[in-house]
MMTF fields as JSON, N, C-alpha, C and O atoms, coordinates in Angstrom:
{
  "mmtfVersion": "1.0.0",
  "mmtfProducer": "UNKNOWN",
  "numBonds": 423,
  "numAtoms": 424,
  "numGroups": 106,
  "numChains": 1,
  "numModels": 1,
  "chainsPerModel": [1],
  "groupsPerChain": [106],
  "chainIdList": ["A"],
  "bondAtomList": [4, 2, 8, 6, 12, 10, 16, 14, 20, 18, 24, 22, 28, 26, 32, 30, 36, 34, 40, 38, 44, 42, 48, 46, 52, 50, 56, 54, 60, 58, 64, 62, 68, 66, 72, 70, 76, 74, 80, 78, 84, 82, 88, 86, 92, 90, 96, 94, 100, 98, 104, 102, 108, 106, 112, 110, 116, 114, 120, 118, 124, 122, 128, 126, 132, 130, 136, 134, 140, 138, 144, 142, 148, 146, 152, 150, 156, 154, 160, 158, 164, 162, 168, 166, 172, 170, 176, 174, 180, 178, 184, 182, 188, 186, 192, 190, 196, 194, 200, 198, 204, 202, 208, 206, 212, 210, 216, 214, 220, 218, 224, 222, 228, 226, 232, 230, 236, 234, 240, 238, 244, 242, 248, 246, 252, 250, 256, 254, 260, 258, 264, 262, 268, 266, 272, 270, 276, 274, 280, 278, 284, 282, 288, 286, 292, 290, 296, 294, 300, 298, 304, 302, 308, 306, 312, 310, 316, 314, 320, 318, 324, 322, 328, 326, 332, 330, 336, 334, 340, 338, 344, 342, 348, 346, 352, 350, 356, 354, 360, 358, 364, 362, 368, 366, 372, 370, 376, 374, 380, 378, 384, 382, 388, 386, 392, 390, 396, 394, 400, 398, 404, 402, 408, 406, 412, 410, 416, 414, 420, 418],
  "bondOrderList": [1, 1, 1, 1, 1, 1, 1, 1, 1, 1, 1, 1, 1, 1, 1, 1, 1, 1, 1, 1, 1, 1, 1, 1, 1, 1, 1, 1, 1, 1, 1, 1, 1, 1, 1, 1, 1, 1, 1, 1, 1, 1, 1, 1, 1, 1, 1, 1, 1, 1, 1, 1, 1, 1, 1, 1, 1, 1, 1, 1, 1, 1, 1, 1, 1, 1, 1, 1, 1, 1, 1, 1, 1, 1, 1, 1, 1, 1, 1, 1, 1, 1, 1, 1, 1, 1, 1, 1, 1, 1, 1, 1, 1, 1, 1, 1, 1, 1, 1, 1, 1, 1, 1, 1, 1],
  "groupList": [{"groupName": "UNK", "atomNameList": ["N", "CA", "C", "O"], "elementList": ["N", "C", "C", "O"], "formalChargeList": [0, 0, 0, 0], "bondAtomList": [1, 0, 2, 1, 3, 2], "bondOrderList": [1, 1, 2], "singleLetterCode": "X", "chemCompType": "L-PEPTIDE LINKING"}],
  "groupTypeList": [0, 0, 0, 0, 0, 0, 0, 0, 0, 0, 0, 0, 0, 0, 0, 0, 0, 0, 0, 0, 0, 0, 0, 0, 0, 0, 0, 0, 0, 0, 0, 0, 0, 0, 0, 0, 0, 0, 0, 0, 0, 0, 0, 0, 0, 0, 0, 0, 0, 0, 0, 0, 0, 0, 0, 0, 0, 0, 0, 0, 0, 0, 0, 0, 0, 0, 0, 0, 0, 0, 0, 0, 0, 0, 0, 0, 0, 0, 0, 0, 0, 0, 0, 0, 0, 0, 0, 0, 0, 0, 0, 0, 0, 0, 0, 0, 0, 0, 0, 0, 0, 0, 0, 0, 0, 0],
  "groupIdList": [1, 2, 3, 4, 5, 6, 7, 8, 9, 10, 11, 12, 13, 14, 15, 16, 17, 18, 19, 20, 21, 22, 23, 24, 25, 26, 27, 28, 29, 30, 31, 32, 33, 34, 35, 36, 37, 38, 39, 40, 41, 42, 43, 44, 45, 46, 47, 48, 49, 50, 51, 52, 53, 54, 55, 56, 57, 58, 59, 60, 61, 62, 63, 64, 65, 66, 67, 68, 69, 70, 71, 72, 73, 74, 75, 76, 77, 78, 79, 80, 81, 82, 83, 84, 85, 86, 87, 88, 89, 90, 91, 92, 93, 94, 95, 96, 97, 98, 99, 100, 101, 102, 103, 104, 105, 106],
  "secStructList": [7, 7, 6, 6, 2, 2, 2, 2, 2, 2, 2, 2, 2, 2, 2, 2, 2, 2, 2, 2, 2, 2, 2, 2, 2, 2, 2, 7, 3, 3, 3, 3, 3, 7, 6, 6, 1, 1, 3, 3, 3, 3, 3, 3, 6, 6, 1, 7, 7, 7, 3, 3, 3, 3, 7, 2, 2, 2, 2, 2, 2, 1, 7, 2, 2, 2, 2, 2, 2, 2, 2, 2, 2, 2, 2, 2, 2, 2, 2, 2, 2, 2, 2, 2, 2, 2, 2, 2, 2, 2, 2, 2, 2, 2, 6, 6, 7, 7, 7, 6, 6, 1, 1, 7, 7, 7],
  "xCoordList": [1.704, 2.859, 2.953, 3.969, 1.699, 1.656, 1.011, 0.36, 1.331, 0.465, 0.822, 0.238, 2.049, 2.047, 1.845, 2.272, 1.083, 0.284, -0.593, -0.565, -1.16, -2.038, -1.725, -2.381, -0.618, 0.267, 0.903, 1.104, 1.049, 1.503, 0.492, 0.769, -0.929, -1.847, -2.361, -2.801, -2.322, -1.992, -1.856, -2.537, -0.337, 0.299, 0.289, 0.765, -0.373, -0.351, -1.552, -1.516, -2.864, -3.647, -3.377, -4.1, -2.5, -1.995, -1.754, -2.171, -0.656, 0.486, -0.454, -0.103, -1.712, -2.833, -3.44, -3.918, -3.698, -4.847, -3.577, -3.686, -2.476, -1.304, -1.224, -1.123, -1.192, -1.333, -2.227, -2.246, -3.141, -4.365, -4.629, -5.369, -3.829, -4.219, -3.042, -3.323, -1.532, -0.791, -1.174, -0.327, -2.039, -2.238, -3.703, -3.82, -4.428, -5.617, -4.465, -4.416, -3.526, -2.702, -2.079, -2.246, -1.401, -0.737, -1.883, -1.598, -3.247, -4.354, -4.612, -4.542, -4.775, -5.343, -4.209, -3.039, -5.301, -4.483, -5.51, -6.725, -4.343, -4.584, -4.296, -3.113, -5.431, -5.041, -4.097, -4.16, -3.569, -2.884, -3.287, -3.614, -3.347, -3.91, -2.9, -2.722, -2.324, -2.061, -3.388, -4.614, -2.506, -3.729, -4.692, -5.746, -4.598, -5.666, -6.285, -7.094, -5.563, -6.395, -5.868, -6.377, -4.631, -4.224, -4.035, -4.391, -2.802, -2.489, -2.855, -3.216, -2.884, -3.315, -2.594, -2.279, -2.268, -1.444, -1.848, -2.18, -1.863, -2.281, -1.41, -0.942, -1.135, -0.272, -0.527, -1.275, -0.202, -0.64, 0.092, 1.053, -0.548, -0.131, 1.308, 1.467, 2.02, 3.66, 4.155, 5.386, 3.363, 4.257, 4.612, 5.533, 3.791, 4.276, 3.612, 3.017, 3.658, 2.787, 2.361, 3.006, 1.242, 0.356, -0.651, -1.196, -0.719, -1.172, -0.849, -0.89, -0.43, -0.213, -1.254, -1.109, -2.202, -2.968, -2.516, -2.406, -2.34, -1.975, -2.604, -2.758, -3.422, -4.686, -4.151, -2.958, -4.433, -3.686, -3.477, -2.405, -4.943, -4.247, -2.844, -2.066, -2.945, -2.201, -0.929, -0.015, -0.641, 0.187, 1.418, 2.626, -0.224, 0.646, 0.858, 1.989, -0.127, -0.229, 0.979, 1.208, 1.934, 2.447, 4.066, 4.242, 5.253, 6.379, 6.74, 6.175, 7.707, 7.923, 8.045, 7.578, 8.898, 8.934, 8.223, 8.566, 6.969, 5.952, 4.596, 3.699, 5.081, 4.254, 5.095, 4.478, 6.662, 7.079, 7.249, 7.748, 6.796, 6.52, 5.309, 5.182, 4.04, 2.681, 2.713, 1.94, 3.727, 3.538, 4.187, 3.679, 5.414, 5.775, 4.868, 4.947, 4.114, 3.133, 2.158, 1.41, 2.147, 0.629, 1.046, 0.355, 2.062, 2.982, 2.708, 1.799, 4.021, 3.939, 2.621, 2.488, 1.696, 0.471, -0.276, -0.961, -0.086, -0.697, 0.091, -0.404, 1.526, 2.701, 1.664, 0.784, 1.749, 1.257, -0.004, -0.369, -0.765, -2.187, -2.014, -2.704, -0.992, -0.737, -0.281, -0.848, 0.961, 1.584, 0.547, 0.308, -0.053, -1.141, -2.105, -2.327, -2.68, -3.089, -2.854, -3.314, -2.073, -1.276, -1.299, -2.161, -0.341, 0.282, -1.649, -1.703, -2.68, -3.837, -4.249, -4.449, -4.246, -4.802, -3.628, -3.903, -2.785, -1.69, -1.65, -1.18, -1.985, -2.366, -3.792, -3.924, -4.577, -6.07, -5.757, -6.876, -4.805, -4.128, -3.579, -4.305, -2.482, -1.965, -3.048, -2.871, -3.711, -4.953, -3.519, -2.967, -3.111, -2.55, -1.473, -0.956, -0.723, 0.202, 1.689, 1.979, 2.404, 3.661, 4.4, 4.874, 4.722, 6.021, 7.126, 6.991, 8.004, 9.345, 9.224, 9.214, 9.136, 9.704, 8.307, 8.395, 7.138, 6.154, 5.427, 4.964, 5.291, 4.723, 5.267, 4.735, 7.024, 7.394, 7.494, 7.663, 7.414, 7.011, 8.044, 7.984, 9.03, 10.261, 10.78, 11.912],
  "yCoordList": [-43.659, -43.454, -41.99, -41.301, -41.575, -40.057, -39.082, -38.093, -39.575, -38.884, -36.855, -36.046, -36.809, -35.472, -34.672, -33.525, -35.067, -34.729, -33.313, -32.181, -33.739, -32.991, -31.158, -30.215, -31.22, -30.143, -29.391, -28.189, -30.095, -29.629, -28.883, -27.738, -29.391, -29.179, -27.915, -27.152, -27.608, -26.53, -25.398, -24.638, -25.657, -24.534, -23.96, -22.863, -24.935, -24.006, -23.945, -23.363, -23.972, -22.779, -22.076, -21.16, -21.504, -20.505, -19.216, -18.058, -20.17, -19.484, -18.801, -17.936, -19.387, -18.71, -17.968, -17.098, -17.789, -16.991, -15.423, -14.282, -16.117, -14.608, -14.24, -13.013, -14.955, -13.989, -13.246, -12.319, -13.73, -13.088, -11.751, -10.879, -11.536, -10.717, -9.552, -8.359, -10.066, -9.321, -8.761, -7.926, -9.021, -8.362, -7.057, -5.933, -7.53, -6.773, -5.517, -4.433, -5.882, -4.637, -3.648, -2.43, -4.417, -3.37, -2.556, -1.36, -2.84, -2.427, -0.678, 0.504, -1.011, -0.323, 0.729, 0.593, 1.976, 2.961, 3.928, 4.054, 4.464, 5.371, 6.369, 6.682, 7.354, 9.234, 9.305, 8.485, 10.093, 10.585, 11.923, 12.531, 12.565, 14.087, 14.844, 14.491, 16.02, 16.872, 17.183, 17.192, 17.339, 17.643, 18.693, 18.585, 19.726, 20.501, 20.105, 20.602, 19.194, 18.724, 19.424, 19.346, 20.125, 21.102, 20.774, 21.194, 19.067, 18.67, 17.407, 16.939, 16.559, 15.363, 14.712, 15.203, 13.431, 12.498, 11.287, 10.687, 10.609, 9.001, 9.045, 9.825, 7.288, 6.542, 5.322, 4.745, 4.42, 2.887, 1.665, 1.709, 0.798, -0.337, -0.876, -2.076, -0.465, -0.304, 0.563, 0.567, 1.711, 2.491, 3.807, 4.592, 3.912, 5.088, 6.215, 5.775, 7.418, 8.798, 9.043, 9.216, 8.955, 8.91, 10.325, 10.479, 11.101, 12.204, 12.682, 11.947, 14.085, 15.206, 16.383, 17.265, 16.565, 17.914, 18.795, 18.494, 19.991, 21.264, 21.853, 21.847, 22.931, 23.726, 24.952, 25.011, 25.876, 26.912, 28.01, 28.614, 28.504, 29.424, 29.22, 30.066, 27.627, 27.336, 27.447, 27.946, 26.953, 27.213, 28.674, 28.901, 29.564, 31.045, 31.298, 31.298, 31.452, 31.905, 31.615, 32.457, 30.245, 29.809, 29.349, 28.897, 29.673, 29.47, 27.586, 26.569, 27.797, 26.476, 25.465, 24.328, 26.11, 25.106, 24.23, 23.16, 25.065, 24.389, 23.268, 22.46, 23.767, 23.177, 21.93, 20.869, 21.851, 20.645, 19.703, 18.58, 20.351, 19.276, 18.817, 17.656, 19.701, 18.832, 17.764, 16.81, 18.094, 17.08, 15.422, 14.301, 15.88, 14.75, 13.826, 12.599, 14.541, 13.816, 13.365, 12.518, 14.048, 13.221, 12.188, 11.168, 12.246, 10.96, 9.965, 9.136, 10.295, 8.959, 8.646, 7.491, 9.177, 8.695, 7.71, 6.82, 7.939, 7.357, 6.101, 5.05, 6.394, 4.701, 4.253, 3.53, 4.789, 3.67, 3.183, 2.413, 3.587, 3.199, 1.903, 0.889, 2.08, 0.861, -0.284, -1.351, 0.251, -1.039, -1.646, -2.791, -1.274, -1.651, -2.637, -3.755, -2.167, -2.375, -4.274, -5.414, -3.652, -5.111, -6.078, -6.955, -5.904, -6.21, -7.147, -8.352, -6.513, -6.84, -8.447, -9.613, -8.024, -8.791, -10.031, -11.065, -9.784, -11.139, -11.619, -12.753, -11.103, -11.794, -12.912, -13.946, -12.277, -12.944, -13.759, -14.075, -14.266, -15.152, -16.487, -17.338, -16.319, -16.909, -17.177, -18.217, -16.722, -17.497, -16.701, -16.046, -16.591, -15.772, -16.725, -16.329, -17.803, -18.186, -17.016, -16.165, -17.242, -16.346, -16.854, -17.964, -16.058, -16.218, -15.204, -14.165, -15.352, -14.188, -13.253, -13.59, -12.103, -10.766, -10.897, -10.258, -11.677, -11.206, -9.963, -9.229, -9.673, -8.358, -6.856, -5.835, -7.483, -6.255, -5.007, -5.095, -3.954, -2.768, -1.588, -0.364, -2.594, -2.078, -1.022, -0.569],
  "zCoordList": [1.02, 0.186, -0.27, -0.18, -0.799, -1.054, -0.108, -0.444, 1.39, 1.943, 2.436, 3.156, 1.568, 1.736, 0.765, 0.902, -0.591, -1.307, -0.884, -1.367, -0.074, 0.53, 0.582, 0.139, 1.222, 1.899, 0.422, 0.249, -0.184, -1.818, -2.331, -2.688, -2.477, -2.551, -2.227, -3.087, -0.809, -0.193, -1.011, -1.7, -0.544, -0.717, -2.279, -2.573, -3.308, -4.625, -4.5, -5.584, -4.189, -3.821, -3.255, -3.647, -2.108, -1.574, -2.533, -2.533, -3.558, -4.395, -5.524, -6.326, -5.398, -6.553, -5.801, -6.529, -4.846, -4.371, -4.317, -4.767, -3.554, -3.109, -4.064, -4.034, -5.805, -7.282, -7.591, -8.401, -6.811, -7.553, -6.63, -7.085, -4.913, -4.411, -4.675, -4.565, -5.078, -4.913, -6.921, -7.239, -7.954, -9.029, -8.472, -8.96, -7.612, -7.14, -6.623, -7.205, -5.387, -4.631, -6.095, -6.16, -7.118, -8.483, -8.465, -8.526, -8.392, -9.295, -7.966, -8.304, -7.141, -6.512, -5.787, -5.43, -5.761, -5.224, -4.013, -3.863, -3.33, -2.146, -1.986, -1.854, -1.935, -1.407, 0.187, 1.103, 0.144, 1.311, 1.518, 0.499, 2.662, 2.737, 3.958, 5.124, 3.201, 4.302, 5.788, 5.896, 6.446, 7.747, 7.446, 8.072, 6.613, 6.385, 4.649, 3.866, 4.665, 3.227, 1.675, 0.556, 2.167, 0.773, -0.034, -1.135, 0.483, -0.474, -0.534, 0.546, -1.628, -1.815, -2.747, -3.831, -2.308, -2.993, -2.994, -1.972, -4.623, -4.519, -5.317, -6.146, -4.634, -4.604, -5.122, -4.332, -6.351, -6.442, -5.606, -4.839, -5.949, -5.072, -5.696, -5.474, -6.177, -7.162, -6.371, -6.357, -5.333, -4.331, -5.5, -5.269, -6.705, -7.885, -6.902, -5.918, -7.059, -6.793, -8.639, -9.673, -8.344, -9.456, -9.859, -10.951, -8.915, -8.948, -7.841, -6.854, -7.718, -6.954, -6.797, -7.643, -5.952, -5.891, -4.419, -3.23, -5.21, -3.936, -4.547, -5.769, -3.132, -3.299, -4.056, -3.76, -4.823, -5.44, -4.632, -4.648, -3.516, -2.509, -1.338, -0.896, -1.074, -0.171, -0.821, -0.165, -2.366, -2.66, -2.967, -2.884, -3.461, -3.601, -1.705, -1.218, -1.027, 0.327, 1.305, 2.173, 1.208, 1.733, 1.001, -0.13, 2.197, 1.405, 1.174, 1.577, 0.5, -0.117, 0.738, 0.67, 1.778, 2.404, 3.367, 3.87, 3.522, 4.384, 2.882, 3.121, 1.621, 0.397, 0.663, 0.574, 1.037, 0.402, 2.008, 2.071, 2.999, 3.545, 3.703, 4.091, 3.414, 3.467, 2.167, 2.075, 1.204, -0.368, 0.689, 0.653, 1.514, 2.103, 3.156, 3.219, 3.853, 4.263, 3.931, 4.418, 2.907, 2.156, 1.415, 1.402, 0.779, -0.269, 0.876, 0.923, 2.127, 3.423, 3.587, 3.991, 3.443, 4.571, 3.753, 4.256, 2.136, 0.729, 1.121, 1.528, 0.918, 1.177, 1.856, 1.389, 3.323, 4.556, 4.596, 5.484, 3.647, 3.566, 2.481, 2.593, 1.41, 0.769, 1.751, 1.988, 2.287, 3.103, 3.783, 3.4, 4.562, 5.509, 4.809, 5.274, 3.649, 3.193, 2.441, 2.51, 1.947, 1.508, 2.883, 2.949, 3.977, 4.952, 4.972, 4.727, 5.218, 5.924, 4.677, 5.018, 3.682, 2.791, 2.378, 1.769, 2.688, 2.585, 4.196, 4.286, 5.341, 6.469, 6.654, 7.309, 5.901, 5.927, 4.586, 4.184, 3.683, 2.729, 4.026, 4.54, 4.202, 5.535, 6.623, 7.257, 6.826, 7.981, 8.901, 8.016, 9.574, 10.491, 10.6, 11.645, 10.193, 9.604, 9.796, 8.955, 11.002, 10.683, 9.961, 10.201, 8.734, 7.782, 7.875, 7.228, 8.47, 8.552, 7.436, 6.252, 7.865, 6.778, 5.642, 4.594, 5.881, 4.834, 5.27, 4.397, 6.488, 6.528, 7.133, 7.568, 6.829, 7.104, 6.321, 5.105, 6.844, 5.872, 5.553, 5.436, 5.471, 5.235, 3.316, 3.147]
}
């Protein structure tokens, strides 16, 4: 009579464990690095930029516009280390379980 109990069951341990991983992802954050390391950017798992470091020679040494694109790659590379990040730990939630649009990194 109640035999889909079970499946209910389930899925709100699911719905606790995905709380408990998507409050761990708020918590945690990731550096991003220009290719020579000048600049550095972390990023939290909210996707904020939380700190900004540019090296001070690179900064006087070099014009703006090459400062403001290593700040852009290091921001992206911080994002993509979150997304990934997430993306990995809500996959191993799901047991490999496809759910449409949960790990897109849009």
């Amino acid at each position: 009579m109640l035999k889909g109990l079970g499946d209910v069951g389930k899925m709100m341990k699911m719905q606790r464990e995905m709380n408990k991983i998507q409050k761990k992802l708020k918590q945690m954050v990731m550096e991003g690095k220009s290719p020579g390391d000048e600049v550095k950017a972390t990023v939290n798992g909210e996707y904020e930029l939380v700190e900004l470091k540019i090296d001070e020679d690179f900064f006087k040494n070099h014009e703006h516009r090459k400062v403001e694109k290593m700040i852009m790659i290091a921001v992206n590379e911080a994002v993509e280390m979150i997304k990934d990040k997430s993306a990995a730990d809500m996959k191993s939630l799901t047991a490999g379980i496809d759910i449409p649009n949960l790990f897109n990194k849009s």
